[in-house]
C-alpha positions in Angstrom: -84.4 38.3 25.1 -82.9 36.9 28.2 -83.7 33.4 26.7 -81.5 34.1 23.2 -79.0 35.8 24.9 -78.7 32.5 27.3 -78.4 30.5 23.6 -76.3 32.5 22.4 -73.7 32.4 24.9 -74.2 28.8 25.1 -73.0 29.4 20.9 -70.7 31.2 21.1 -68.9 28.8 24.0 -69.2 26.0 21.9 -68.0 26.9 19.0 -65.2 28.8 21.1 -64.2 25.4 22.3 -64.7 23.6 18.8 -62.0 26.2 17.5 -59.8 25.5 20.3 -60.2 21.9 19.5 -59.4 22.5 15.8 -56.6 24.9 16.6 -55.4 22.0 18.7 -55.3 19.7 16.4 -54.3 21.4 13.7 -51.0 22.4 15.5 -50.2 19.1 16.9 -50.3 17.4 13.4 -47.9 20.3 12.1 -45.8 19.6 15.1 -45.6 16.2 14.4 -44.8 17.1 10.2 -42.3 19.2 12.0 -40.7 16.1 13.8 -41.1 13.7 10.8 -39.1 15.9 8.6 -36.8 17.2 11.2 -36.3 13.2 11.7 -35.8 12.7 8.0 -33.4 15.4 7.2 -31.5 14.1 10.4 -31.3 10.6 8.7 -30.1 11.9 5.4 -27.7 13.7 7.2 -26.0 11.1 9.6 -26.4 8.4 6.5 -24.5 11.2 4.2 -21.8 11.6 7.2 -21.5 7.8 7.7 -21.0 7.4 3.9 -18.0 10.1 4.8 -16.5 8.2 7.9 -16.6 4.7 5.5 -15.3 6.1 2.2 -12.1 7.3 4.9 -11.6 4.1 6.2 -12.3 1.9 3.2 -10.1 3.8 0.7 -6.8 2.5 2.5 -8.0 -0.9 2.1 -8.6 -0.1 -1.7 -5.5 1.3 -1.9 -3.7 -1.5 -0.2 -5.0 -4.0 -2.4 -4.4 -1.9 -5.7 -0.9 -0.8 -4.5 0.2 -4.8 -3.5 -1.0 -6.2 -6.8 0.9 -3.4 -8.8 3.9 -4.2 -7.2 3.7 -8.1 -8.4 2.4 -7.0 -11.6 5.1 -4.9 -12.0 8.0 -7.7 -11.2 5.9 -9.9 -13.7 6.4 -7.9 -16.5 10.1 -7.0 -15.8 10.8 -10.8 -15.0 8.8 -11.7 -18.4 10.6 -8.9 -20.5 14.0 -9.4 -19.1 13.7 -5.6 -19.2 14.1 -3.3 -16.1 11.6 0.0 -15.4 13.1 2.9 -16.4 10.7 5.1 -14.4 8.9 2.8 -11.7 7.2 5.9 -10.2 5.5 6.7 -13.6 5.1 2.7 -14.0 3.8 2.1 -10.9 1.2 5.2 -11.1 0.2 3.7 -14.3 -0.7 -0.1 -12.9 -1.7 1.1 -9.4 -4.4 4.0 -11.1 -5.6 2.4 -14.2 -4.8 -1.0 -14.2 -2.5 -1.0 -17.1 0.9 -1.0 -18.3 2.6 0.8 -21.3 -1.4 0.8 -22.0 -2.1 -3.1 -22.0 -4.4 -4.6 -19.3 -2.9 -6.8 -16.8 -5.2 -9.2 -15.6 -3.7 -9.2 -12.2 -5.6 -5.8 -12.0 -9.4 -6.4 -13.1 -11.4 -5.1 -10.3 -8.7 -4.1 -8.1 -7.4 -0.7 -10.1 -7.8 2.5 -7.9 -10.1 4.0 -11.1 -12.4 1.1 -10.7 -12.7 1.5 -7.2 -13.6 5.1 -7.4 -16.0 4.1 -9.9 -17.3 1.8 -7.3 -17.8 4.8 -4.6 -19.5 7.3 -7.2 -21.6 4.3 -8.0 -22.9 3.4 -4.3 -22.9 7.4 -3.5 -25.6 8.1 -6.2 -27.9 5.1 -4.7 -27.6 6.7 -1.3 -28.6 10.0 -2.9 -25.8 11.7 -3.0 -23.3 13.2 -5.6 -19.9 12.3 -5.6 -16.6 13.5 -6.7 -13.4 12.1 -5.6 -10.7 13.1 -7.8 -7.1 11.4 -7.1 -4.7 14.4 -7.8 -1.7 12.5 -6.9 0.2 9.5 -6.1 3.3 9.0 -4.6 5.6 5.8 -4.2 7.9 5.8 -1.3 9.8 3.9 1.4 10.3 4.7 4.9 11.8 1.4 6.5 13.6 -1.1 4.5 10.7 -3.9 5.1 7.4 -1.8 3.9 6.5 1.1 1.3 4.2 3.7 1.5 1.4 4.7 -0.6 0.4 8.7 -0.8 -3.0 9.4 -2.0 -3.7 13.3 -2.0 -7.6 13.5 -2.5 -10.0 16.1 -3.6 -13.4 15.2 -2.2 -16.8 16.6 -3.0 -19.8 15.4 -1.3 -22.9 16.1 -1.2 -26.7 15.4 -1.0 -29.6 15.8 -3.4 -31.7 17.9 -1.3 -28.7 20.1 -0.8 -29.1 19.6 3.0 -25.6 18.6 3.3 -21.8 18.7 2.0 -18.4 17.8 2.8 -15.4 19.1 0.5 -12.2 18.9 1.5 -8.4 17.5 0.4 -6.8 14.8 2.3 -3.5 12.8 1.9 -4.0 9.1 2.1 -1.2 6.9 3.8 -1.2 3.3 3.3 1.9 1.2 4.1 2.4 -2.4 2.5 5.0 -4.8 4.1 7.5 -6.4 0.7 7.7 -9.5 2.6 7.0 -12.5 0.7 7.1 -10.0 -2.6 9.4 -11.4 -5.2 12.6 -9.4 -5.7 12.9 -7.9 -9.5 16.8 -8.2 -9.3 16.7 -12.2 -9.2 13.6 -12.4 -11.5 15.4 -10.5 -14.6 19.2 -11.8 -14.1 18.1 -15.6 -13.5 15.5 -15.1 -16.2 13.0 -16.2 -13.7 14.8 -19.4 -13.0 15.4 -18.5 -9.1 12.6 -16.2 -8.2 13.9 -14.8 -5.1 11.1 -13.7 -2.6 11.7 -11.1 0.4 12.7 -13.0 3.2 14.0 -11.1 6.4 16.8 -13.4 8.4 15.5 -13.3 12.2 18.6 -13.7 14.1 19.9 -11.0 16.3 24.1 -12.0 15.4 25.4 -14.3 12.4 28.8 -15.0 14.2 27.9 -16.7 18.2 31.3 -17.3 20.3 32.8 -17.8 16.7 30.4 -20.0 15.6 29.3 -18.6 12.3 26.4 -21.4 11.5 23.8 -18.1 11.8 25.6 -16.8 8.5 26.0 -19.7 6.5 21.9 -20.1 7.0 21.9 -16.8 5.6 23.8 -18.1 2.4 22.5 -20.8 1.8 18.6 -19.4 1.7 19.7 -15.8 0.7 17.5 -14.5 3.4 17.7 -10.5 3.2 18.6 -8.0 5.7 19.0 -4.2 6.5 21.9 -2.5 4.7 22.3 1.1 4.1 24.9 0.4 1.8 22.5 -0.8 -0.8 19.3 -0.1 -3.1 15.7 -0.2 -1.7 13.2 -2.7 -3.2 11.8 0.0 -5.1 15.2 1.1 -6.7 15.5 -2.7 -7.7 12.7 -1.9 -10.1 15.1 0.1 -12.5 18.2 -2.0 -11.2 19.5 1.2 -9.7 22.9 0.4 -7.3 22.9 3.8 -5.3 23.3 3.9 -1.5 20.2 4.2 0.7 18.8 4.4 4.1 16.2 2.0 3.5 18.3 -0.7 1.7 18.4 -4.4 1.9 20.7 -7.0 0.5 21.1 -10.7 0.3 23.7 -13.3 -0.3 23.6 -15.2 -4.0 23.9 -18.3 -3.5 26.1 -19.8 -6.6 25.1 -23.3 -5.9 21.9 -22.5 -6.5 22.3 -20.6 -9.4 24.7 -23.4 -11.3 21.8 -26.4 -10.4 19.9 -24.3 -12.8 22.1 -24.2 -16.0 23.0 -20.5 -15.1 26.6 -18.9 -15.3 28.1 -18.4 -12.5 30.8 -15.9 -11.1 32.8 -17.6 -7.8 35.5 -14.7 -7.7 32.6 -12.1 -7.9 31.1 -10.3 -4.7 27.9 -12.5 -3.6 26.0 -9.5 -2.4 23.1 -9.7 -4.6 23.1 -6.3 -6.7 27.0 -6.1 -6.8 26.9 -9.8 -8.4 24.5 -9.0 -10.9 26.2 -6.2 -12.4 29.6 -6.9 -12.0 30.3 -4.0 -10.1 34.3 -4.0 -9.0 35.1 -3.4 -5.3 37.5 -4.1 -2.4 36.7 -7.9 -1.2 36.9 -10.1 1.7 36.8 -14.0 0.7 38.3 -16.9 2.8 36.3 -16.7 5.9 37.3 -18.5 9.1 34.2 -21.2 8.9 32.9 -20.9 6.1 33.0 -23.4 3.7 34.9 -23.0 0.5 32.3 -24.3 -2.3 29.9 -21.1 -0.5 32.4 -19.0 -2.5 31.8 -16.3 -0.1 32.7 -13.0 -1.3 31.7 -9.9 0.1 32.9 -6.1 0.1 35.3 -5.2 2.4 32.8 -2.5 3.8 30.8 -5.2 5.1 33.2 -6.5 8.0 30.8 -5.5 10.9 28.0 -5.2 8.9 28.3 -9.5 8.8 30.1 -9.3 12.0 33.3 -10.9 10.1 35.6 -8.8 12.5 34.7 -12.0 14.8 36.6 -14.3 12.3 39.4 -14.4 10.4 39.6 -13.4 6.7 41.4 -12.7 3.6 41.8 -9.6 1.7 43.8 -11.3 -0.9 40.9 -12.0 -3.1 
């Protein structure tokens, strides 16, 4: 009896310690399930949040690009048709979105259309697992400084994973600003019937008339460079050959010369300042400028005498 009861405390040790063991193991290999998963769901995650953080950054680059080639699309078809927008907001929407206008393809815009590029994101969110839904409720054209416009994106954004361990949904407005230099100006394209196509040019000079030395503003004649006027229409108002006041206008000089070397009509007794020439738009003048020579034909408003720093020279009003 004392010998069985010796065995079987011997037993009942061992197998004691064998079920320790096994509990042992068997709890470190959940633990480490635990970890895997905990690991995995934490890599879903941060991949789903870094999708997030890229589609944020990207889309003003998208944008940019659409916006940009909208814009030369647009003065394309004006300066082709000879015809001016009558709504570029709606226009613009149209070419910057889908890619189109009046509902024919430009080819300027294959690939680069906001649609597709949504398309793009909803096709590289479903190989990264997740669903996507960015839906563009509106878009808005506008200008801030007379050198740049603005593009507003206001976004409704669903996110989420497939294993539903994640989601972002929120609305956002998108800002993306794109400089006009170098961008063709519509008024030039239509009235010269793309003979002259005037591009953007800002005039960097701090004073066109130097100790009476007005050789700064007859550079700006000759190469109708543009600058800051709030007397006249923004680059976007040129779309629709509007003549209205604003802020965030500009204005050039036309140069005649120019204008007659290419078998087009010209005006001398007219105002030179580019939308005032174009459509004939009456006004008080100032002509015969101290320096400036005579076959320049310059003309300008009288409302421009400090605006071209003319109150440094002598001039007529008897235009």
């Amino acid at each position: 009896m004392i010998s069985l009861g010796k065995r079987g405390f011997v037993y009942v040790i061992t197998m004691s310690l064998l079920l320790v063991v096994i509990l042992a193991v068997f709890l470190t290999t959940n633990q480490y399930r635990y970890q895997d998963k905990t690991e995995s769901y934490h890599i879903k995650i941060s991949s789903s949040n870094d999708f997030v953080k890229d589609l944020n950054n990207d889309i003003h680059r998208a944008s940019f690009i659409a916006a940009f080639r909208a814009l030369i699309s647009l003065e394309n078809h004006i300066t082709s048709s000879g015809e001016f927008l009558e709504d570029v907001d709606k226009s613009f929407i149209e070419t910057f979105y889908y890619g189109t206008i009046d509902g024919s393809e430009v080819n300027l815009m294959e690939n680069s259309s906001f649609e597709e590029y949504i398309q793009k994101v909803n096709y590289i969110g479903e190989q990264k697992g997740l669903n996507v839904k960015v839906n563009i409720t509106t878009v808005n054209l506008t200008q801030s400084d007379p050198w740049s416009v603005d593009v507003i994106l206001t976004a409704d954004v669903n996110i989420s994973d497939k294993d539903k361990l994640s989601s972002w949904v929120y609305t956002k407005d998108y800002l993306t600003n794109i400089p006009i230099l170098d961008l063709r100006d519509p008024l030039y394209g239509v009235y010269t019937k793309n003979k002259i196509p005037n591009t953007i040019r800002k005039l960097n000079v701090t004073e066109f008339v130097e100790s009476g030395n007005p050789e700064n503003l007859i550079n700006h004649i000759n190469q109708s460079y543009y600058i800051e006027s709030s007397f006249a229409p923004t680059y976007i108002m040129r779309f629709e050959n509007s003549t209205e006041a604003n802020p965030n206008g500009i204005e050039s000089i036309v140069n005649i010369q120019t204008l007659s070397d290419q078998g087009l009509e010209v005006f001398p007794d007219r105002t030179k300042i580019d939308y005032i020439y174009f459509n004939d738009i009456s006004d008080s003048k100032i002509c015969d400028v101290e320096g400036i020579p005579s076959d320049l034909y310059y003309v300008v408003s009288d409302d421009r005498d400090t605006l071209y720093e003319l109150n440094e020279l002598n001039y007529s009003t008897s235009c």
